[in-house]
C-alpha positions in Angstrom: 0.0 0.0 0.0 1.3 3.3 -1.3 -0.4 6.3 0.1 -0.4 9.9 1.3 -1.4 9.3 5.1 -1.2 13.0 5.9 -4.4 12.9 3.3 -6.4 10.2 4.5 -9.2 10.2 7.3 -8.3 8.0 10.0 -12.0 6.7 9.2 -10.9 5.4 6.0 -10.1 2.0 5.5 -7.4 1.1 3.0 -5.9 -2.4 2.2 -4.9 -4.3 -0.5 -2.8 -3.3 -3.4 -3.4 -0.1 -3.3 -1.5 2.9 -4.7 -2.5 6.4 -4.2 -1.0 9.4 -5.9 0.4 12.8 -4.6 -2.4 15.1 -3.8 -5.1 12.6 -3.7 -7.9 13.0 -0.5 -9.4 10.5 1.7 -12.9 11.7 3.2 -14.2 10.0 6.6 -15.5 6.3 6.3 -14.1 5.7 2.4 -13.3 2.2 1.6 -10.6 1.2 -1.0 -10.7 -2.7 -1.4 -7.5 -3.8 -3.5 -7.5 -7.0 -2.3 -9.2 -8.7 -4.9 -7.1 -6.7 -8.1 -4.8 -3.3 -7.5 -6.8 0.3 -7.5 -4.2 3.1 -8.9 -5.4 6.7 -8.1 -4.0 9.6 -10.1 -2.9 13.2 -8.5 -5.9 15.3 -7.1 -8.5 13.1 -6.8 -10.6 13.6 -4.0 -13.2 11.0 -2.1 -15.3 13.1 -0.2 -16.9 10.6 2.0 -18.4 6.9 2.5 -17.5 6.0 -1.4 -16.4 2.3 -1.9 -13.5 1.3 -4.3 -12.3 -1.5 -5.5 -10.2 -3.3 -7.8 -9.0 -4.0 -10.7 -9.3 0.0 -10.9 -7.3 2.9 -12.6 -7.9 6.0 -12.1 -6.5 9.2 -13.8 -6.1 12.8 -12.4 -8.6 15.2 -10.4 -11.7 13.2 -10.2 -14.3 14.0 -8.0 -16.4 11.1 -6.2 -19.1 12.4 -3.5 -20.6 9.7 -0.7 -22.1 6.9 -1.6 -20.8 6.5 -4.9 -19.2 2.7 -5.8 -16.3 2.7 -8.7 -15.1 -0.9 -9.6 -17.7 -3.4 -7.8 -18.5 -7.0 -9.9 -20.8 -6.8 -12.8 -24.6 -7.1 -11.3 -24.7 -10.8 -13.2 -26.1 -13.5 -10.9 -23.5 -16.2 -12.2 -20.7 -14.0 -11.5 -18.4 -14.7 -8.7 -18.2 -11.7 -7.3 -14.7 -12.4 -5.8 -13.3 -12.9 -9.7 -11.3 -9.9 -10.7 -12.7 -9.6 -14.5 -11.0 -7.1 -16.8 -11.5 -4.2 -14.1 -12.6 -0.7 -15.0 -10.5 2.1 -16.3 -11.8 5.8 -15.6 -10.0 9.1 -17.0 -9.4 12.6 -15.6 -11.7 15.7 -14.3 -15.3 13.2 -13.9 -17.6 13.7 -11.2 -19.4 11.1 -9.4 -22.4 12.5 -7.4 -23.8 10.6 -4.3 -25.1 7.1 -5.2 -23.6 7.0 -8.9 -21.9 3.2 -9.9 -20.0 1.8 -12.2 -19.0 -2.0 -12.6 -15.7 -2.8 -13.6 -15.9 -5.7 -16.7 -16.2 -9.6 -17.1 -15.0 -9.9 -20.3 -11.0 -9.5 -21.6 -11.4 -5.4 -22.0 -11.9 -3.1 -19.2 -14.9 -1.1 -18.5 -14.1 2.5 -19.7 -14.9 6.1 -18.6 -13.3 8.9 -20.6 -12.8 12.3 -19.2 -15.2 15.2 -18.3 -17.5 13.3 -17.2 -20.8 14.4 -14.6 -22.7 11.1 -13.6 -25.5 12.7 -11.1 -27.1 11.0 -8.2 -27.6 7.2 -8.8 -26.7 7.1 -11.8 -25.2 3.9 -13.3 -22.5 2.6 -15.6 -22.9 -1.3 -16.2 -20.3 -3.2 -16.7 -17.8 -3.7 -20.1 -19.6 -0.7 -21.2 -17.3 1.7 -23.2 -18.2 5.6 -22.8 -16.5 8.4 -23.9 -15.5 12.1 -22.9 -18.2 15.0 -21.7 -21.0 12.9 -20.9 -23.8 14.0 -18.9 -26.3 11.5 -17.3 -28.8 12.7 -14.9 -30.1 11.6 -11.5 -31.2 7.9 -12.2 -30.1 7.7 -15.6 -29.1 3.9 -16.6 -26.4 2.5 -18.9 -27.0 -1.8 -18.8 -24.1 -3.6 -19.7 -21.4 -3.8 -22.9 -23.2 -0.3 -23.9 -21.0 2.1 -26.3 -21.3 5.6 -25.9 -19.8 8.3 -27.9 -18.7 11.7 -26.4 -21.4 14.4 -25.5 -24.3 12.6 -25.0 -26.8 14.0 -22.2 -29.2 11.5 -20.6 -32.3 13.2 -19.2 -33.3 11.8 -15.6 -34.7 7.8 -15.4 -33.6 7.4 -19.0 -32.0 4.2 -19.8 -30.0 2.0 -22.5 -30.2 -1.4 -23.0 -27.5 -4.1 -23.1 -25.4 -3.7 -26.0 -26.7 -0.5 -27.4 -24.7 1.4 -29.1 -25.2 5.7 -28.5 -23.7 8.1 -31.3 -21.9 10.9 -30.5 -23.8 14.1 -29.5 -27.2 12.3 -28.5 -29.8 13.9 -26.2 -32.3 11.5 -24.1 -35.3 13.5 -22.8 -36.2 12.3 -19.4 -37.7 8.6 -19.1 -36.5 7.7 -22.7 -35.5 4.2 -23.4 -33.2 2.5 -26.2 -33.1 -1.0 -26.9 -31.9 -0.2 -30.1 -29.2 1.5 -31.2 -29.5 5.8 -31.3 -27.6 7.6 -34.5 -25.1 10.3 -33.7 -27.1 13.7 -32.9 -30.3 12.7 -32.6 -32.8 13.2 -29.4 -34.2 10.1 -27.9 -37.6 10.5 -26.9 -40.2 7.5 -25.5 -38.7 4.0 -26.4 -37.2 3.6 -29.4 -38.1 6.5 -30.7 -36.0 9.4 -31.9 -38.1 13.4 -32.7 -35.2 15.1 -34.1 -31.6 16.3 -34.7 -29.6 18.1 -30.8 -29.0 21.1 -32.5 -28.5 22.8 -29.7 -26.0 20.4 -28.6 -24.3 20.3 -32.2 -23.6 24.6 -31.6 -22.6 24.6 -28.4 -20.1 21.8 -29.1 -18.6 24.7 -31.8 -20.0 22.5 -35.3 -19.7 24.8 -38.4 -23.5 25.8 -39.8 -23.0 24.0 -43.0 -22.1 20.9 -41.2 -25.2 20.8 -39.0 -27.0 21.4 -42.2 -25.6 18.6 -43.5 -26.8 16.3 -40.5 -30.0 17.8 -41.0 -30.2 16.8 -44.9 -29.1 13.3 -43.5 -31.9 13.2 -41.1 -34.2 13.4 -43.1 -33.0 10.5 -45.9 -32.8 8.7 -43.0 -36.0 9.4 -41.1 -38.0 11.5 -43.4 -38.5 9.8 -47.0 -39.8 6.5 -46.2 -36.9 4.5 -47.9 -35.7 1.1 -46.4 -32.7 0.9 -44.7 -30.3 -0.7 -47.2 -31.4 2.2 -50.1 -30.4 4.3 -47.1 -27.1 3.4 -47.0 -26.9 3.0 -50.6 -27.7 6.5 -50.8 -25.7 7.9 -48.2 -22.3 5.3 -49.7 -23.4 7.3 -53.1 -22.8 10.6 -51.3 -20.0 9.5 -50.3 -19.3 13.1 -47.6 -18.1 12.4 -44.4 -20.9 13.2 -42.3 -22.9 10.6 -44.9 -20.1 8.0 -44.3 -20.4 8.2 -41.1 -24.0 7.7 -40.7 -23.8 4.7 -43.2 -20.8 2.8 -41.5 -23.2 3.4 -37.8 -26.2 2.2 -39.2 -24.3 -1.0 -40.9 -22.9 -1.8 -37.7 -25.8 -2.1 -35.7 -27.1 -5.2 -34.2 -30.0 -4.2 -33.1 -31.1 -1.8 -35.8 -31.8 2.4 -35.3 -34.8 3.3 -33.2 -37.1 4.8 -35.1 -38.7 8.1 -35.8 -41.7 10.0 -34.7 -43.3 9.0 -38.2 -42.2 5.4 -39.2 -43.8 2.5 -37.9 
């Protein structure tokens, strides 16, 4: 055990393999549990109070985790062992983990991943082997199951949820309550289940996109959701345009295994 005792509450309790970097603060009544794989903690994080780590767990720089959160426990599987290590979880620098937030680290051969700039409000949830990226936002309650993908910049209303291996583009905005059990394209709102009403614009200026390029997404949006054509003439068309905001439509809707949700207007 590696750490900075002249940080640490002498409520905390600390054992394992467990190496904590310069800077890094221990509230009252934390728990860091390396024993079953190591937990690494980068400079300036600080556990505020009565959060529970454990390993296999890395951690980057200046993270923020309030009480009650829990980084790292076993996947919530009920033929897990909860005592097997998995792949762990890996989590970046500057995210926030309000009071009552989880995330699982992974069963499979790759790590459950958190990028940077992150906010997961109160009781939020990350499931386990999911990969998410960088400025994510997800609201009190907000669910991620299992082996979900998300792109940066998404913002997840409160209650919303996401299936087990769903895949979220870039840029998407669940309203509150929304669902997906199918895969939601890069920019679009999630409303309902399944369902998507429209294009984030407001998210696509405040993340600095050019106006012709939101204009573009917009054309593509509505070949997509708006002309009644079948998804393989879809792609054809979009291949045909052959731009990169086309492209990238086309290769996320041919690698979806669940197919797009929806919109407002097709049944």
């Amino acid at each position: 055990m590696a750490v900075p005792t002249e940080t640490i509450h002498p409520s905390a309790s600390i054992e394992g393999d467990v190496t904590l970097a310069e800077g890094v603060v221990v509230g009252p009544n934390c728990v860091f549990d390396g024993t079953i794989g190591p937990i690494r903690v980068g400079r300036g994080c600080r556990f505020v109070a009565n959060s529970y780590v454990t390993g296999p767990l890395r951690m980057g720089e200046d993270n923020t985790v309030w009480p009650g959160a829990s980084l790292g426990a076993p996947p919530q599987d009920v033929g897990w062992n909860p005592l097997e290590p998995g792949a762990g979880i890996e989590i970046g620098d500057r995210n926030v983990f309000r009071e009552g937030s989880s995330a699982h680290r992974a069963k499979t051969d790759a790590p459950t991943r958190i990028g940077d700039d992150n906010y997961l409000m109160s009781c939020s949830h990350i499931g386990h082997d999911s990969q998410v990226g960088n400025r994510i936002q997800l609201a009190n309650g907000a669910l991620l199951a299992g082996h979900v993908t998300m792109g940066d910049r998404v913002i997840m209303g409160g209650g919303a949820g996401v299936h087990q291996f769903c895949r979220v583009g870039e840029g998407v905005f669940f309203r509150g309550l929304a669902g997906a059990s199918m895969d939601v394209p890069p920019w679009c709102v999630a409303i309902e289940i399944n369902r998507v009403a429209g294009l984030n614009l407001v998210g696509m200026r405040r993340s600095g996109m050019l106006a012709e390029e939101i204009q573009r997404r917009r054309a593509v949006f509505r070949l997509i959701y708006r002309k009644g054509l079948s998804m393989p003439s879809v792609i054809k068309q979009l291949r045909d345009d052959g731009d990169v905001v086309a492209t990238e439509y086309a290769d996320f809707i041919e690698a979806s295994s669940r197919g797009i949700c929806l919109g407002q207007d097709r049944k």
